[in-house]
VEXDREN-2710 file (C-alpha; in Angstrom, 1 decimal):
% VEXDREN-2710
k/r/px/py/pz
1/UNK/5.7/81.6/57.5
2/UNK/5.3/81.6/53.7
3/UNK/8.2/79.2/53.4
4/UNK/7.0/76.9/56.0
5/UNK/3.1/76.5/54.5
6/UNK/5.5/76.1/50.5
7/UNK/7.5/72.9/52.2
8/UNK/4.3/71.6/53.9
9/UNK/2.5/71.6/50.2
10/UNK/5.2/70.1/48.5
11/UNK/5.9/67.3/51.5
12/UNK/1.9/66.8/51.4
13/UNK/2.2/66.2/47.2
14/UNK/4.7/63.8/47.1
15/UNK/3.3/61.7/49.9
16/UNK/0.2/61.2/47.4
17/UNK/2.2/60.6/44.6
18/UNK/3.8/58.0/46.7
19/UNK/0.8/56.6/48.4
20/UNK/-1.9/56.9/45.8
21/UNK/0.4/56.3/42.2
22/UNK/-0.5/52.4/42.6
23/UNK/-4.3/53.3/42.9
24/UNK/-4.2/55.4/39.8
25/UNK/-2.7/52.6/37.6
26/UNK/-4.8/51.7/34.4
27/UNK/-6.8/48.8/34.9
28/UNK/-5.7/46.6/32.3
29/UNK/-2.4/47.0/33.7
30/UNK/-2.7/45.4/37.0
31/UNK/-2.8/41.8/37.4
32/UNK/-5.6/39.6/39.8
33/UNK/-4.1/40.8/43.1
34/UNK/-4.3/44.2/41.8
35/UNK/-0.4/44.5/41.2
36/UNK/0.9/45.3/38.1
37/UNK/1.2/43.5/35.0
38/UNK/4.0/42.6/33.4
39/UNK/4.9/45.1/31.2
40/UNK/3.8/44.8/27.6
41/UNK/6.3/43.6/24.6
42/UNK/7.5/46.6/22.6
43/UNK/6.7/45.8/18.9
44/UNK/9.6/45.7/16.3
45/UNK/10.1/47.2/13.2
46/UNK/8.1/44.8/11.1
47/UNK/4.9/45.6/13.4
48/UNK/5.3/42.1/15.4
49/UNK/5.5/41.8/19.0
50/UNK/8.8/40.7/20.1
51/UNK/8.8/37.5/22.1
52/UNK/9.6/37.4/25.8
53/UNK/11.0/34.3/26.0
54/UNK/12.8/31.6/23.9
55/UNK/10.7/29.1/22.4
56/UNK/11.6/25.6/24.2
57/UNK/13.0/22.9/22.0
58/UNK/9.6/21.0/21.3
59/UNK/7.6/24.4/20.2
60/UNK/10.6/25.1/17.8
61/UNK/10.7/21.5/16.6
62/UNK/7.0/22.1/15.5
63/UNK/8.0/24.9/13.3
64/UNK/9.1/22.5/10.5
65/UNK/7.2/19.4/9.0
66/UNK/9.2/16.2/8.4
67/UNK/6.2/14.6/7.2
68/UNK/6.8/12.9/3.4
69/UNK/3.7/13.8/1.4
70/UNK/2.0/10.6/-0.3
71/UNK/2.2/11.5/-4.1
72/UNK/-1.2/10.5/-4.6
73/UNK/-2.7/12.9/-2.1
74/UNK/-0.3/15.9/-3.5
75/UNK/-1.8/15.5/-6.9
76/UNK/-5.4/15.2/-5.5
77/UNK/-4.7/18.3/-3.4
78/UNK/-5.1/16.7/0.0
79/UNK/-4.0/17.9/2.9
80/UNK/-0.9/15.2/4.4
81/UNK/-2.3/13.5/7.5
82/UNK/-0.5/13.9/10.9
83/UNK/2.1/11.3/11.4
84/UNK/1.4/8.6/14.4
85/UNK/2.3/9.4/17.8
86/UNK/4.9/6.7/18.4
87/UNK/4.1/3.9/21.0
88/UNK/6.4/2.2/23.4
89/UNK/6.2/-1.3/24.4
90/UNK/7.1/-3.0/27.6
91/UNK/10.5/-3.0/27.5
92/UNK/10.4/0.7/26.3
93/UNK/11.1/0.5/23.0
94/UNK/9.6/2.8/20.6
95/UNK/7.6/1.3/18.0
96/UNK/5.3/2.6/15.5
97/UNK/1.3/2.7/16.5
98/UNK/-0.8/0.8/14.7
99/UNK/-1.9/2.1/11.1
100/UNK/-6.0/2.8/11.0
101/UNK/-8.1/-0.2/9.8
102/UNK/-9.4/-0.3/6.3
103/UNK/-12.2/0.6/5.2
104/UNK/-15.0/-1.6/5.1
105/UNK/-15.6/-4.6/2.6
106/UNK/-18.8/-2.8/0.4
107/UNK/-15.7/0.1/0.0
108/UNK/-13.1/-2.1/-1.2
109/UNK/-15.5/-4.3/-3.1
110/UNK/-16.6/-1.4/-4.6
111/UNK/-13.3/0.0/-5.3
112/UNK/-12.4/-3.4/-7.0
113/UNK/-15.2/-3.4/-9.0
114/UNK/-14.5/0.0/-10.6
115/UNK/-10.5/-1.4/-11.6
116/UNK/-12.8/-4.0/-13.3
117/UNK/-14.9/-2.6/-15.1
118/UNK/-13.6/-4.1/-18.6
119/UNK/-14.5/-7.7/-17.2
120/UNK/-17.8/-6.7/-16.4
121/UNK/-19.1/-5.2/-19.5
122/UNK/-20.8/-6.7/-21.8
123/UNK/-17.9/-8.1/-23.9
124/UNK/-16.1/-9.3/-20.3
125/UNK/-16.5/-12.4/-18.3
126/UNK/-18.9/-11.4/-15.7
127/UNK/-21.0/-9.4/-18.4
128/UNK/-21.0/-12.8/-21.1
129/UNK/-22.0/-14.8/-17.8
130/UNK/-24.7/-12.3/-17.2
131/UNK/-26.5/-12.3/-20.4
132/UNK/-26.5/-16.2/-20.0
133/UNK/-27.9/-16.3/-17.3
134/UNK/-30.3/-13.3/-17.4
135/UNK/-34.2/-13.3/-18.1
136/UNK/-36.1/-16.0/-18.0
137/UNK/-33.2/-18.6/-19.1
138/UNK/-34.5/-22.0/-18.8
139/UNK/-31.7/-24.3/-16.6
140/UNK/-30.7/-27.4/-18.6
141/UNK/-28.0/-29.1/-19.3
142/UNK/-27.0/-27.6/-22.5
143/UNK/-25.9/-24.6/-19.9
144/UNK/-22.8/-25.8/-18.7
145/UNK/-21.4/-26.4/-22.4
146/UNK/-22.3/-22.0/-22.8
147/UNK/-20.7/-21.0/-19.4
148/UNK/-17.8/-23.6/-20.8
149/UNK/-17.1/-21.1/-24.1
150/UNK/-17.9/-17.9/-21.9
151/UNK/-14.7/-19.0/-19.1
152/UNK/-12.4/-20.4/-22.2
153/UNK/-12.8/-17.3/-24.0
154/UNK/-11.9/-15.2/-21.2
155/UNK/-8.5/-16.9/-20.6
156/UNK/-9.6/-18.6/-17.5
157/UNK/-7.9/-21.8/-19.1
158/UNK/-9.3/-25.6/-20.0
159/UNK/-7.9/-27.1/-16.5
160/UNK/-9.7/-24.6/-14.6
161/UNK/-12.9/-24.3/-16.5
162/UNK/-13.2/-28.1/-15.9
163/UNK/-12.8/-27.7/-12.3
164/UNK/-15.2/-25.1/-12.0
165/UNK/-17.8/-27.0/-14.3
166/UNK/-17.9/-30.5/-12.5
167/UNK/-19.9/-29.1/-9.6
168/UNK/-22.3/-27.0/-12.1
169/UNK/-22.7/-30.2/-14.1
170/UNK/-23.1/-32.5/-10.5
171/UNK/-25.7/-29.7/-9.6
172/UNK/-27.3/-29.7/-12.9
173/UNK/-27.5/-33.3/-13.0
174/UNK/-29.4/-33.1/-9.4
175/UNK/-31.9/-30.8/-9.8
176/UNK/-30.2/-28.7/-7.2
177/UNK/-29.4/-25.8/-9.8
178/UNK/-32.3/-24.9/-10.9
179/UNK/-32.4/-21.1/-11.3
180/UNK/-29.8/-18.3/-12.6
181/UNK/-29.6/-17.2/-9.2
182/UNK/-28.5/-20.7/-7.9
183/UNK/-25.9/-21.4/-10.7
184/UNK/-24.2/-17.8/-10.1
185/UNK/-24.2/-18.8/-6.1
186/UNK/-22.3/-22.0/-7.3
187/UNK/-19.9/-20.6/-9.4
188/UNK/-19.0/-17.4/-6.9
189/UNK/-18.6/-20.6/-4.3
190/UNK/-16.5/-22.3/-6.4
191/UNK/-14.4/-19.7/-7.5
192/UNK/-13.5/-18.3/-3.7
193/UNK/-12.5/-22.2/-3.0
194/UNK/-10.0/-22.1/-5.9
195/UNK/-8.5/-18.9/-4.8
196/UNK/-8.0/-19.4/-1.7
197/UNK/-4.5/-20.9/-1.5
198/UNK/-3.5/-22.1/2.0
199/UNK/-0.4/-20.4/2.3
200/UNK/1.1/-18.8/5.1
201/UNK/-1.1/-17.4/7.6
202/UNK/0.5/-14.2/8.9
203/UNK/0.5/-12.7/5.5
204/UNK/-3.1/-12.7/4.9
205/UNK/-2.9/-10.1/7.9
206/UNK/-0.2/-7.7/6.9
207/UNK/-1.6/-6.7/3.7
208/UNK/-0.4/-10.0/1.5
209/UNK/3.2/-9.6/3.3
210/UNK/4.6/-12.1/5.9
211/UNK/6.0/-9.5/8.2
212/UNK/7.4/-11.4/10.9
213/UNK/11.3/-11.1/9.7
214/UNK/12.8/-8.0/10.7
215/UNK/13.6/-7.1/8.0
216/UNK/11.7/-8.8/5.7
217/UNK/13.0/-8.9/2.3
218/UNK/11.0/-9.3/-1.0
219/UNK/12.2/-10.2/-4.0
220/UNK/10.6/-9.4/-6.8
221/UNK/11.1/-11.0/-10.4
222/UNK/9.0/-11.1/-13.4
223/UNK/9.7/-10.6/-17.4
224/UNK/9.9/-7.0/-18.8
225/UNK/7.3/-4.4/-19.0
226/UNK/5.1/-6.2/-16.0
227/UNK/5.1/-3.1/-13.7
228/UNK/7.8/-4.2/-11.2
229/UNK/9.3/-1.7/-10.7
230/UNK/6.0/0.7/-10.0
231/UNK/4.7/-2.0/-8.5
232/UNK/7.3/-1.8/-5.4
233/UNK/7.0/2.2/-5.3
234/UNK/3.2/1.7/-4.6
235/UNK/3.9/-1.0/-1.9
236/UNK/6.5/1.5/-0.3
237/UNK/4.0/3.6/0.1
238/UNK/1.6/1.7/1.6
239/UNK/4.4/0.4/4.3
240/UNK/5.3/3.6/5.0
241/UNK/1.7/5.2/5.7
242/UNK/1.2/2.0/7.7
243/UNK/4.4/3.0/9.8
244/UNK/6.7/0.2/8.4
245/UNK/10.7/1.4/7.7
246/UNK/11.6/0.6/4.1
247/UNK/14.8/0.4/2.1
248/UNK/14.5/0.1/-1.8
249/UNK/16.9/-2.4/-3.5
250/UNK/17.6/-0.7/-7.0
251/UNK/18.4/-4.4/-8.9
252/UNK/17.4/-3.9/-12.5
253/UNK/20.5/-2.4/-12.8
254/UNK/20.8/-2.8/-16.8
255/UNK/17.9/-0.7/-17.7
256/UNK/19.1/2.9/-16.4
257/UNK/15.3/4.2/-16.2
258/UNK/14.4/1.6/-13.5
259/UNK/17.3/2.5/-10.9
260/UNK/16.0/6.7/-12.0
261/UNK/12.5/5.6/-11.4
262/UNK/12.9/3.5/-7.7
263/UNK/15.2/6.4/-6.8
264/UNK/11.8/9.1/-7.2
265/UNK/10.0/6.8/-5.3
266/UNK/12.3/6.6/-2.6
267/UNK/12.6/10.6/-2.4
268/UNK/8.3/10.8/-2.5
269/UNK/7.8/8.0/0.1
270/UNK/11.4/8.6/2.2
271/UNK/12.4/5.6/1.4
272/UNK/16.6/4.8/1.8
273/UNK/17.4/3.2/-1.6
274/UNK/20.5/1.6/-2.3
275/UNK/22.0/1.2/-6.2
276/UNK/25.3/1.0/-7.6
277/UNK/26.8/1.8/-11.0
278/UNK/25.2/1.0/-14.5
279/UNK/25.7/-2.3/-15.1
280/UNK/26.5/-3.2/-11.4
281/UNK/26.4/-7.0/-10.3
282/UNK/22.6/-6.9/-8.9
283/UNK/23.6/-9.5/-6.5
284/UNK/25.7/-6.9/-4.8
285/UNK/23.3/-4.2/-5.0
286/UNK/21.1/-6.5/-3.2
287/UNK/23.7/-7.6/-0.4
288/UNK/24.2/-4.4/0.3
289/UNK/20.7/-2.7/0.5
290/UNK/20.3/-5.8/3.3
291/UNK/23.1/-5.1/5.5
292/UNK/21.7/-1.0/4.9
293/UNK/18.6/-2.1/6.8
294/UNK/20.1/-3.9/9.4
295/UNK/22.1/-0.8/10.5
296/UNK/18.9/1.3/9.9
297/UNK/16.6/-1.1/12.3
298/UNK/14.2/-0.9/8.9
299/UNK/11.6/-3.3/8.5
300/UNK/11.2/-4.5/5.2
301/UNK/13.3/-4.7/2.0
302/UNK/11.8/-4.7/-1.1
303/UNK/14.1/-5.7/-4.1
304/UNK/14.2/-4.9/-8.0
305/UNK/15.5/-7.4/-10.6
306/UNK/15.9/-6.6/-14.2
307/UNK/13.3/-8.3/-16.3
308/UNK/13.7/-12.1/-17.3
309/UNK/12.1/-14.0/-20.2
310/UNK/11.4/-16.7/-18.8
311/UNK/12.6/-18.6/-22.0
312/UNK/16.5/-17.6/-21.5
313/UNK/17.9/-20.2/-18.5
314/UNK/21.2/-18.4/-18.5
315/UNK/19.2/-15.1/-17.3
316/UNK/17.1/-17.9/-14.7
317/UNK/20.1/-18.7/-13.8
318/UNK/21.5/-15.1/-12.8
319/UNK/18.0/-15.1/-10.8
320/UNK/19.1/-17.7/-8.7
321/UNK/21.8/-16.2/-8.1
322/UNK/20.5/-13.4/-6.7
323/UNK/18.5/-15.2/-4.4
324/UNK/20.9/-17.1/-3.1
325/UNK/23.3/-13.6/-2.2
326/UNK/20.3/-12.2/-0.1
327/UNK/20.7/-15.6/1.9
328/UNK/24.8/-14.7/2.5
329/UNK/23.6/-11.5/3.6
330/UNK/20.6/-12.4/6.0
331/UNK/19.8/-16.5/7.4
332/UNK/16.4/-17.2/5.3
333/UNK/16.5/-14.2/2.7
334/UNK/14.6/-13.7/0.5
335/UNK/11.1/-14.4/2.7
336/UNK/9.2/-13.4/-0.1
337/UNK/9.8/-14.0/-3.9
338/UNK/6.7/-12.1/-5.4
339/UNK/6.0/-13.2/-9.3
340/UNK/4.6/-9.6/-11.2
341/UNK/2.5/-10.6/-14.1
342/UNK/0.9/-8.6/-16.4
343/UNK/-2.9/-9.3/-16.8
344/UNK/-3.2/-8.6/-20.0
345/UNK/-1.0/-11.3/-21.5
346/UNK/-3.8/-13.9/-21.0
347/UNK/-2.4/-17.1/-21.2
348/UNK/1.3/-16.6/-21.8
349/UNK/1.3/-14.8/-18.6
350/UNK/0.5/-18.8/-17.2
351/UNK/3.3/-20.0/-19.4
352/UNK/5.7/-17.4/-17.4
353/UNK/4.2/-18.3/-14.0
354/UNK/5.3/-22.0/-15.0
355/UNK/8.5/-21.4/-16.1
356/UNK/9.7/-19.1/-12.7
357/UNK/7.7/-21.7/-10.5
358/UNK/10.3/-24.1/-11.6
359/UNK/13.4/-22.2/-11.1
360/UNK/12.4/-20.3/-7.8
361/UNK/10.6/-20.3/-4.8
362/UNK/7.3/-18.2/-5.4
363/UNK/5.4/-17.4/-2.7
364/UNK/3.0/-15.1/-4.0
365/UNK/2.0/-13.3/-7.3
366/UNK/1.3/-9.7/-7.9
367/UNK/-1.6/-9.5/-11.0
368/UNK/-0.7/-5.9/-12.9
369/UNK/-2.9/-4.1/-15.1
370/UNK/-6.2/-5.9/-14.6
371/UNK/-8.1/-2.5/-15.7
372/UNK/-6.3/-2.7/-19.0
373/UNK/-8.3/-6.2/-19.7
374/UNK/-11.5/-7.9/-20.0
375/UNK/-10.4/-11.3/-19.2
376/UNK/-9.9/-10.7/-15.5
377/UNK/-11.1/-14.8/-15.3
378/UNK/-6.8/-15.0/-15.9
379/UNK/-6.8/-14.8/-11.9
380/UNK/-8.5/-18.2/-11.5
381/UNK/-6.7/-20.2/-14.2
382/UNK/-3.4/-18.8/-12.3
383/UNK/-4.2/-19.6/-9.2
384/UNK/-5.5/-22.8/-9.5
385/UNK/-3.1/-24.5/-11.8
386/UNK/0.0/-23.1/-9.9
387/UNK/-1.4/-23.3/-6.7
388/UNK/0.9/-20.4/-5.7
389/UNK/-1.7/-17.5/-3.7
390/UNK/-2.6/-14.3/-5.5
391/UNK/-1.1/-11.6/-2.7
392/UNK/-1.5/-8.0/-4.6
393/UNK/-3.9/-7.3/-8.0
394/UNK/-3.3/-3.5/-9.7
395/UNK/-5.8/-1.7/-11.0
396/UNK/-4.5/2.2/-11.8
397/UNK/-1.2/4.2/-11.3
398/UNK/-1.5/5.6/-8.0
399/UNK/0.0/4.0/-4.6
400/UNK/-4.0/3.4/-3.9
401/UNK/-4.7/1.2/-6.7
402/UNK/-2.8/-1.8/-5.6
403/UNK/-5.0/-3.9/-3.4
404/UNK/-4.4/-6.8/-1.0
405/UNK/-5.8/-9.9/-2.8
406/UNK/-8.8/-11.2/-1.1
407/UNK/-10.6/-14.1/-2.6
408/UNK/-14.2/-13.4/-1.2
409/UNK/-14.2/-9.6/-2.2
410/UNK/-12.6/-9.9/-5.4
411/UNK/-15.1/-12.9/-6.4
412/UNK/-17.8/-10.4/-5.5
413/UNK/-16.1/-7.4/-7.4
414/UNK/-16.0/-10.1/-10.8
415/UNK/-19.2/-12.4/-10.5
416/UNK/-21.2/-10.2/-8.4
417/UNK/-24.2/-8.2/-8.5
418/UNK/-23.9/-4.4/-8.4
419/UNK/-26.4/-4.3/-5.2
420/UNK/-24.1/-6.8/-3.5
421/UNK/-21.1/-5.6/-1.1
END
């Protein structure tokens, strides 16, 4: 009897253990249906839980960053933006989104006012102009022979200050000029008209490129000491935050420093740059950073050259020849033949325009330095005796302080009022 009731206890406490163990189970460890969770990771030595599963392949790509830091933004601490989520076009292609518009004109005009500043104080064009004109200056005909001195002075040049003047001196003669405020309308008005150089259209809306050659390829030429080779590291920039594929053409190939300095832009901006040996044919060096971006798919090219006085015709000649090897290595190369002047040179800068005018094809001209200068009038005499259009004006050293040239907002930046945008 007392064996029987000692197996009936034990049979009765292992049929609840059976039946009731699933009841008894912690809350937070049964899932919606009331069945058990999974079971929790154990942690590991270093205190973190150790993952369940293997990351997939897009989760561990995110674990690194391939996105090139602008230099500009690393030394003013910025965080890098995210990089574009890549369209695809009809036929599937992928191809880079569109970049974000800039910002708006009072911003830029603004912005170009600032890299001005030495042409609009008191000793600079717009600043001479200003004190002409200011108060209660009485509008005669003994004004267009002061605004005459004030544009000479400032390098703007005799053939351009005559062309500005005739329609002051037709609207003096009329009556039609008859306050400060009407003469400084005038001679904004006249001043957009001579800067605007009809030229090709498409470039106007890339930024002062023509990007419709893939690739494109710039060439760009100009005497020592103008900032060419800067120049192009800031435009990489620029091409590549706007999604555009760039290979750098190291072509000043006799001064050692400018192949060292393209090549740190190129590792900043992730920029292929191709450069041969000191002394290297730059022809060559050329040739081959064009057939690089063919097999890369990039989109532009944008080419050094050693500095040329403009004097030497044997070194005019070399340019030439240059040109004329980017054409063996691409039908139509070089699209672009960008002159870089430096501002401050005044009128000898002219002198140079002329002189590579004659033994190239410039299609645009890149105006360095202009914040070093308070003859910033240079841009008009320039432009309107070469007819050739102003694409790119510097202001500063960083990839943000070369600006797309555009007539309207420079004119405001130079002749205009600080009010106006």
């Amino acid at each position: 009897m007392e064996t029987f009731l000692l197996v009936a206890i034990v049979v009765v406490a292992l049929a609840y253990f059976l039946f009731f163990r699933r009841g008894l189970a912690p809350r937070d460890q049964r899932g919606p249906g009331g069945d058990r969770a999974e079971p929790r990771a154990r942690p590991t030595r270093s205190g973190a839980p150790a993952s369940t599963r293997a990351p997939s392949p897009p989760e561990a790509a995110l674990e690194e960053s391939d996105v090139v830091e602008d230099p500009a933004s690393v030394r003013a601490g910025a965080r890098p933006a995210a990089p574009a989520a890549p369209s695809s076009d009809a036929a599937g292609r992928g191809r880079v989104s569109e970049p974000a518009p800039r910002s708006v004109r009072g911003s830029d005009v603004q912005a170009l006012r600032r890299g001005l500043a030495r042409s609009r104080e008191t000793g600079g064009v717009f600043g001479r102009l200003k004190a002409l004109l200011g108060g209660e200056r009485q509008i005669d005909a003994g004004l267009a022979q002061e605004i005459e001195e004030v544009l000479l002075s400032s390098d703007v040049g005799s053939s351009t200050t005559q062309t500005l003047l005739a329609r002051l001196r037709e609207g003096l003669d009329k009556g039609e000029l008859s306050n400060p405020d009407a003469v400084w309308r005038a001679l904004r008005q006249e001043a957009v008209q001579m800067l605007s150089v009809s030229d090709r259209g498409n470039a106007r809306d890339n930024g002062g490129i023509d990007l419709r050659h893939s690739p494109t390829v710039v060439l760009f030429v100009g005497v020592n000491g103008a900032g060419k080779t800067t120049t192009i590291g800031k435009l990489a920039t620029q091409l590549q935050a706007a999604g555009k594929k760039c290979v750098l053409a190291a072509g000043d190939t006799f001064r050692a420093a400018a192949v060292q300095q393209l090549v740190i832009w190129g590792k900043r901006v992730g920029c292929e740059v191709v450069h041969g040996k000191d002394g290297a044919d730059p022809a060559s060096v050329l040739f081959e950073a064009i057939t690089k971006a063919r097999e890369l798919g990039a989109d532009v090219v944008l080419a050094d050259t050693a500095g040329r006085l403009h004097t030497k015709a044997n070194l005019m000649n070399e340019m030439q020849k240059i040109a004329r090897s980017a054409t063996k290595a691409l039908s139509g190369a070089p699209h672009e033949t960008f002159l870089v002047i430096d501002s401050t040179n005044g009128q000898n800068a002219l002198a140079q325009a002329r002189e590579f005018k004659e033994a190239l094809d410039i299609t645009g001209i890149i105006l360095t330095k202009l914040d070093g200068t308070a003859k910033g009038g240079v841009v008009l005499g320039i432009s309107d005796s070469l007819r050739v259009p102003v694409r790119f004006v510097g202001m500063g050293e960083g990839p943000d302080d070369l600006h797309p040239f555009i007539p309207q907002r420079f004119v405001d930046a130079l002749l205009g009022d600080e009010q106006a945008s």
